[in-house]
C-alpha positions in Angstrom: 0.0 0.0 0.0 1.7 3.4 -1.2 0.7 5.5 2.1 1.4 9.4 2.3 2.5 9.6 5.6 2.6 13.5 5.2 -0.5 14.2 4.1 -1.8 11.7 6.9 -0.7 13.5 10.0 -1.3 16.7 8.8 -4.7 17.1 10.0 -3.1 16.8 13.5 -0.9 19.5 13.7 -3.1 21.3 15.4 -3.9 19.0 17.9 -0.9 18.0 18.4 0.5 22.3 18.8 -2.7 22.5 21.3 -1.6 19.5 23.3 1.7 19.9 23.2 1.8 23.7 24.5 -0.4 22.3 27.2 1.7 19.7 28.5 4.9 22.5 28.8 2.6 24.6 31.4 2.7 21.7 33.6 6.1 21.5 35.3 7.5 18.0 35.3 11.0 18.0 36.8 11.1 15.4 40.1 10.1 16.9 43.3 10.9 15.0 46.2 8.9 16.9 48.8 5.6 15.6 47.1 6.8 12.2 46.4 3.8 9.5 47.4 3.1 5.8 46.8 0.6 6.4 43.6 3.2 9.6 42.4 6.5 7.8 43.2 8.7 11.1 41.0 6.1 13.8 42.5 3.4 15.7 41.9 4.6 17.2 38.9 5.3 14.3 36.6 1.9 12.2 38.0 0.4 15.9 36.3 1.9 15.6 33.0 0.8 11.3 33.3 -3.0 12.6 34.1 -3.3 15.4 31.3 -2.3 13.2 28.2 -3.8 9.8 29.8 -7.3 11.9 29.9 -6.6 13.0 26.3 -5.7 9.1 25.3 -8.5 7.7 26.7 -10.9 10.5 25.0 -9.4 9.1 21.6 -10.0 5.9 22.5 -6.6 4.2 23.4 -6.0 1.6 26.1 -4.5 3.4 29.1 -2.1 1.5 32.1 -1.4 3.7 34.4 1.5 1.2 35.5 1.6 2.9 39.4 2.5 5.7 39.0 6.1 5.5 37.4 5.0 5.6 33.2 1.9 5.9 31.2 1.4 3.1 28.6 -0.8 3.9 25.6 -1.7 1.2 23.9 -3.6 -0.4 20.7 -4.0 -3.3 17.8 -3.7 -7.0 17.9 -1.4 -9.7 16.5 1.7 -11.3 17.6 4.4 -8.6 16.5 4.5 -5.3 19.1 5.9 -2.1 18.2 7.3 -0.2 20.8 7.2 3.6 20.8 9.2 4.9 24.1 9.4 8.8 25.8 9.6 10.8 28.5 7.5 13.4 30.3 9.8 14.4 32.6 12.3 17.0 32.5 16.0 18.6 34.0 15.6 21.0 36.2 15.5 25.2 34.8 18.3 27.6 35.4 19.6 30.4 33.3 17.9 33.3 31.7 15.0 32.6 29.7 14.1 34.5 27.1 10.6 33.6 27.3 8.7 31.6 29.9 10.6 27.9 30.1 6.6 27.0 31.1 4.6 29.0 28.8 5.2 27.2 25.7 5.2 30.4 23.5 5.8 30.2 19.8 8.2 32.8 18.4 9.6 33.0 14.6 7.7 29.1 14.0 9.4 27.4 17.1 8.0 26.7 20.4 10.2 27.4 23.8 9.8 25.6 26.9 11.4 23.2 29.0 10.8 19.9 27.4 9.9 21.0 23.9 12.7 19.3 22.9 13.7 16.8 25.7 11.1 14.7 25.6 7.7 16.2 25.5 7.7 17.4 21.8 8.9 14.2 20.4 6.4 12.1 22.6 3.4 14.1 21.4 4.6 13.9 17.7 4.7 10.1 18.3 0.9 10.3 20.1 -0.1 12.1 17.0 1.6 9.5 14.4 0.0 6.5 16.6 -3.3 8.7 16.6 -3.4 9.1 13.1 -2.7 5.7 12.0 -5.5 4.2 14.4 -8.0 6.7 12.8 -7.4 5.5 9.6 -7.5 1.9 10.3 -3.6 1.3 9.6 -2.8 -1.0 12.4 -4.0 -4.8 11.3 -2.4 -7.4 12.6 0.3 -5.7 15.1 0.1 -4.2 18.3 1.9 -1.0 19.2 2.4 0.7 22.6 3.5 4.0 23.8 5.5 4.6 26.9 5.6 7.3 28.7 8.1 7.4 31.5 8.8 10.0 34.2 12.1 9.2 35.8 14.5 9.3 32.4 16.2 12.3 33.6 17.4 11.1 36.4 18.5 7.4 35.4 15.6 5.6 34.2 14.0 3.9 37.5 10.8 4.6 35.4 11.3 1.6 32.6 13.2 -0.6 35.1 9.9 -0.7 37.6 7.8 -1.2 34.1 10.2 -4.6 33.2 11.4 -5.7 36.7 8.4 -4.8 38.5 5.1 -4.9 36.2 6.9 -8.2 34.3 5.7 -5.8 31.1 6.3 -7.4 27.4 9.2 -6.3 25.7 8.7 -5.3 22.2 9.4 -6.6 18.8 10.5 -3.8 17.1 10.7 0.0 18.4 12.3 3.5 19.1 12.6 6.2 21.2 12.0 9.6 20.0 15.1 11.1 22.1 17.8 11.4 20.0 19.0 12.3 16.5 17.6 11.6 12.7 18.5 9.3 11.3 18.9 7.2 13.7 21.2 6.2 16.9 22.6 2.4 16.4 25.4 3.0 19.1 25.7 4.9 22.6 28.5 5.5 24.8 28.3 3.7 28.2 27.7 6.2 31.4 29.0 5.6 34.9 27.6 7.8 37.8 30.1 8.5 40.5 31.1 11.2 43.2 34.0 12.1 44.9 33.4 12.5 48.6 34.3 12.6 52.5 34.9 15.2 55.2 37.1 17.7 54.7 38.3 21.1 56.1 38.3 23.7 53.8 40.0 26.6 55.4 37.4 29.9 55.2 34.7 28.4 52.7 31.3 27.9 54.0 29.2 26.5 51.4 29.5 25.6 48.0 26.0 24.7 46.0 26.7 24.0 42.3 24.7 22.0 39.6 21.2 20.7 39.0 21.9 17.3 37.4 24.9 15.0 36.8 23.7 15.4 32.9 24.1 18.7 32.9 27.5 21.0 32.5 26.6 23.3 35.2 26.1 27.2 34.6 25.8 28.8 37.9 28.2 27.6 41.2 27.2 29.3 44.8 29.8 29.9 47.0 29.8 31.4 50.7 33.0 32.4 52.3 34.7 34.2 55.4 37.0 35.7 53.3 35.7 38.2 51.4 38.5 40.6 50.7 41.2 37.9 49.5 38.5 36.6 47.4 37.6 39.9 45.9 41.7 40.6 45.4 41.9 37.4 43.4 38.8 38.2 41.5 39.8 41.6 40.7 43.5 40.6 39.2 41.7 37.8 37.2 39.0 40.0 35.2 38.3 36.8 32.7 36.2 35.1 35.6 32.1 35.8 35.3 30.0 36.1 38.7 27.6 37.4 40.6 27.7 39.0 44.2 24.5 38.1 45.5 25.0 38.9 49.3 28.0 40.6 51.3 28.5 41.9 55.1 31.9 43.0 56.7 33.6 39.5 55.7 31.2 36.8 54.2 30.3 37.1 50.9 28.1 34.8 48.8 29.1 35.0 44.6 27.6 32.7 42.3 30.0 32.0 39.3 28.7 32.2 35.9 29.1 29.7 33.1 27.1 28.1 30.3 25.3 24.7 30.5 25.1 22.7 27.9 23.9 18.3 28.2 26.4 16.1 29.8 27.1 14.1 26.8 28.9 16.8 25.6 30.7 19.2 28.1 33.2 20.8 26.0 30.1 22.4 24.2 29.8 24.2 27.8 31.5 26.5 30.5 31.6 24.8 33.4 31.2 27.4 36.4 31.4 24.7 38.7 35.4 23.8 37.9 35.4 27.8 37.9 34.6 27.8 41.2 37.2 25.4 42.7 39.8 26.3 41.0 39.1 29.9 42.3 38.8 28.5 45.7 41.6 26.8 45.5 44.1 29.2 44.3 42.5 32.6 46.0 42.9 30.3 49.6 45.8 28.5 48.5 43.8 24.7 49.2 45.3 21.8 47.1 42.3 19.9 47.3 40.9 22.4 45.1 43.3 23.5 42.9 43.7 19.6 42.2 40.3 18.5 41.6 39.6 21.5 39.6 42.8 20.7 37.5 41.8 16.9 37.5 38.6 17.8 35.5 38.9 20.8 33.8 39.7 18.8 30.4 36.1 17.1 29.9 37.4 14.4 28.4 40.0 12.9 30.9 43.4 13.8 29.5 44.7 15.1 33.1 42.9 12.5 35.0 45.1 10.4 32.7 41.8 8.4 31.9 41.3 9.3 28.0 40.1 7.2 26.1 38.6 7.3 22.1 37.3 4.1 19.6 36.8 5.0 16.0 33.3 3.7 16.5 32.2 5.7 19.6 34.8 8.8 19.7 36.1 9.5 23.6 35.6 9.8 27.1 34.2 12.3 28.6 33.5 13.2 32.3 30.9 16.0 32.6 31.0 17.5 36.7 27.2 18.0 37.3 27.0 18.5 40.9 29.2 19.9 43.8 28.2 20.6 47.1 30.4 21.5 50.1 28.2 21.9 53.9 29.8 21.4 57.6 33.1 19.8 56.2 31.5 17.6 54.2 32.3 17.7 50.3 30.3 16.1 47.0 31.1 16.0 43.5 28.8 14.3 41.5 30.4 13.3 37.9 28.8 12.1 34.8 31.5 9.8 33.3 30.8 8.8 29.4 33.1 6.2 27.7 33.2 4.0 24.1 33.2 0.2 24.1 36.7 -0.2 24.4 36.3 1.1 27.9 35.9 -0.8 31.4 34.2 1.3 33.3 35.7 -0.7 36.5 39.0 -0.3 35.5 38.5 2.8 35.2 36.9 3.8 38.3 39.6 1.5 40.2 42.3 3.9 38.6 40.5 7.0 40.0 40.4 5.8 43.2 44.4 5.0 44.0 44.8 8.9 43.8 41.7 10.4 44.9 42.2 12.1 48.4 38.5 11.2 49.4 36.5 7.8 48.3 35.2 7.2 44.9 31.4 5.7 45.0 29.3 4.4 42.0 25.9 5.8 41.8 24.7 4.2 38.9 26.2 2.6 35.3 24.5 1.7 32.3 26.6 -0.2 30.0 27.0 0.7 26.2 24.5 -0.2 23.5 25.4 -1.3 20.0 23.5 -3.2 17.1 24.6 -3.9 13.9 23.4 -1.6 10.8 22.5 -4.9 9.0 20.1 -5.3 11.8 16.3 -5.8 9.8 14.6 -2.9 12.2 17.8 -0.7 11.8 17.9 -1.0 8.0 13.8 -0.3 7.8 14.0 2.8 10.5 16.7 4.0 8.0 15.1 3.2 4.9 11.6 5.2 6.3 13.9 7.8 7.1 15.2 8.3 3.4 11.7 7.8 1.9 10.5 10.8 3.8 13.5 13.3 3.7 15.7 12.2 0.4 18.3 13.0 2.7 21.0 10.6 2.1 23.5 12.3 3.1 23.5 11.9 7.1 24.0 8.6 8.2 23.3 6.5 11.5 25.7 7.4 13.9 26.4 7.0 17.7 26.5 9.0 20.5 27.8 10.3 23.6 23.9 10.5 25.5 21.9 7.5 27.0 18.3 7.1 25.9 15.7 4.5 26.9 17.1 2.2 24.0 19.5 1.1 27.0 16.5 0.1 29.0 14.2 -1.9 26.6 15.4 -4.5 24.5 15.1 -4.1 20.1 14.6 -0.4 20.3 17.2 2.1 18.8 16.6 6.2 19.2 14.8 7.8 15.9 14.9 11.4 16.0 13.6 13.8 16.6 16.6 16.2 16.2 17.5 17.1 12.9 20.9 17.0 11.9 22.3 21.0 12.1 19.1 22.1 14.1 19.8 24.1 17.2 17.4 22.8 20.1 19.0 23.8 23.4 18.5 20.8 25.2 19.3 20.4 29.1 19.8 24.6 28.8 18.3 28.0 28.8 15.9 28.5 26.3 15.4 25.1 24.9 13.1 24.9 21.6 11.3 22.6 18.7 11.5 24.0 15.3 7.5 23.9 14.6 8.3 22.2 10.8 10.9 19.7 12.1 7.9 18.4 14.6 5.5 18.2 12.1 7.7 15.9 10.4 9.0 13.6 13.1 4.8 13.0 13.5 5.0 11.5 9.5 8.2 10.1 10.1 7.2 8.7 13.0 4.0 7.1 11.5 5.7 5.9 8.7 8.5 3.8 11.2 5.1 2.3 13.4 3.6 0.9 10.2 7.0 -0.4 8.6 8.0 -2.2 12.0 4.3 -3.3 12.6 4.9 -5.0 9.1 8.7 -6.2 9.1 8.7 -10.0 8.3 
């Protein structure tokens, strides 16, 4: 059957504007404090769950609400089941906004907002593409389901309660709409870890830095005792960006300026939090400081002597998301990214012979790689061709994690556009309106392929 997949979803675009703008007013990042047994990520998320399962079952989809921890929209029968896997739940805001990271606004044909991009967009454009195929009678003899999660930001507890707990189907075929066109056949391994202990450091009394481990952090809050040799430092070094947000006779409280940008890639960033130590460290003479700050400040573990790089996967890199420094206690949270010639082990075994307080995992997730030969790889890229003519970018791999870790025969499709500036995991993040409106045919054209792969 020769389908135009184009001309299919484009009745939706409206809806799917309408719904998505919708869904970006509700803030979704994890909130601890309203954490409860049916809203295990918080209030927030278990929002964004209840807005698009009311709109789901209004159109007339299956709805498992799976406890709390993803929302699974589902339809069709047969034996094959196409999988469709996104997030609702965000990072964190910081930065300077140009518009409302919650409004949703559209400005020159692109949408801003926390999430347009990371994951809420793409998800929407996928219920949209499911949507339109099941209102035109296009799914016979296959099953698909789409999964919502609302814990991917922070590791993924989400799909692993979905498998482990709720003993739920893995698919056939599938994707997640979390990555890059054309599509994603390889990803980096990622090891959580921090550095930290007790330790005296001299006339600092707080450091608060970062808002996720994935995240290249853009503002660092210090407090000291020492406010004029601070200052003195500061003013002979005029290249360092901050903030004095509060002073008296000798504390003062700075917050050092950077630029964010996703933990996959930190060189793309400036990391104020390495900024701030290795100020510290050298305006109050601490070694500690000076050494971590040295340590790290090459992203990709040259001076930790820890660089590595496969022509397959490209290098290491070890993104410093979080640092925190209370009552002589110190934390550095590190986001550590590495190819599959990489032990991750080794690795951390290495760091920890020189490291002046203990090394502790937090989490790993080991690489992911399948063959391009692989039947659902060749078809994703194959759909991809027939609806761009672009074949000029190629599969590729990547330096980020995506649910394709989490659920077996599912690679990431889109939704970025190769060249396409997007913002993710920083200030002013944004959809192109165009480039949504064809992930939603794309996307419909990969369910119906994989829901009829022999």
């Amino acid at each position: 059957m020769d389908i135009n997949f184009k001309n299919l979803v484009k009745k939706y675009e409206g809806e799917n504007l309408k719904t998505l703008k919708g869904l970006i007013k509700i803030n979704s990042i994890y909130d601890e404090k309203s954490v409860t047994k049916d809203s295990p990520y918080g209030k927030g998320v278990q929002n964004a769950f209840n807005y698009v399962k009311e709109i789901a079952l209004k159109d007339g989809f299956k709805v498992d609400t799976c406890d709390g921890h993803c929302l699974e929209i589902s339809c069709g029968e047969g034996k094959t089941l196409v999988g469709i896997f996104a997030h609702l739940d965000t990072v964190p805001v910081s930065g300077n906004w140009m518009y409302d990271p919650f409004g949703g606004e559209i400005h020159d044909n692109k949408m801003y907002g926390r999430g347009t991009s990371d994951d809420k967009g793409p998800a929407i454009a996928a219920y949209y593409a499911l949507k339109a195929l099941k209102d035109n009678d296009l799914i016979k003899n296959y099953r698909v389901k789409l999964v919502l999660g609302g814990d991917e930001e922070r590791g993924s507890s989400c799909l692993e309660y979905y498998f482990k707990n709720l003993k739920k189907e893995e698919v056939t075929y599938g994707f997640t709409p979390d990555g890059d066109f054309p599509l994603i056949y390889g990803e980096k391994g990622i090891t959580n870890y921090c550095v930290e202990g007790k330790i005296f450091l001299g006339p600092i009394k707080e450091i608060n830095a970062g808002v996720a481990s994935n995240s290249v952090i853009d503002k660092a809050l210090i407090k000291t005792f020492d406010k004029k040799k601070l200052l003195d430092y500061l003013d002979k070094h005029q290249d360092i960006k901050f903030e004095v947000l509060e002073e008296n006779d000798d504390e003062i409280t700075i917050n050092f300026i950077g630029k964010s940008a996703h933990g996959s890639v930190p060189q793309l960033g400036i990391n104020s939090g390495i900024i701030a130590l290795d100020t510290l460290g050298k305006a109050f003479d601490i070694k500690f400081l000076k050494d971590l700050a040295n340590d790290y400040k090459d992203p990709f573990g040259k001076n930790l002597n820890q660089y590595y790089k496969s022509e397959e996967m490209g290098e290491t890199t070890y993104n410093v998301g979080l640092i925190s420094y209370k009552d002589d206690y110190f934390k550095m949270t590190v986001n550590f990214r590495y190819p599959e010639i990489v032990s991750s082990k080794k690795v951390i075994e290495e760091l920890s012979k020189d490291s002046p307080l203990p090394i502790k995992v937090l989490s790993e997730s080991s690489y992911l790689y399948y063959p391009l030969n692989t039947p659902f790889i060749k078809t994703l890229y194959e759909v991809y061709v027939k609806e761009t003519n672009d074949t000029i970018n190629k599969p590729m791999t990547i330096g980020g994690g995506t649910y394709a870790k989490e659920a077996k025969n599912i690679v990431a499709f889109g939704s970025h556009f190769v060249g396409k500036e997007d913002h993710i995991h920083e200030e002013n993040e944004k959809i192109d309106l165009e480039d949504l409106f064809n992930s939603m045919s794309l996307y419909a054209h990969a369910i119906y392929a994989l829901g009829n792969l022999k």
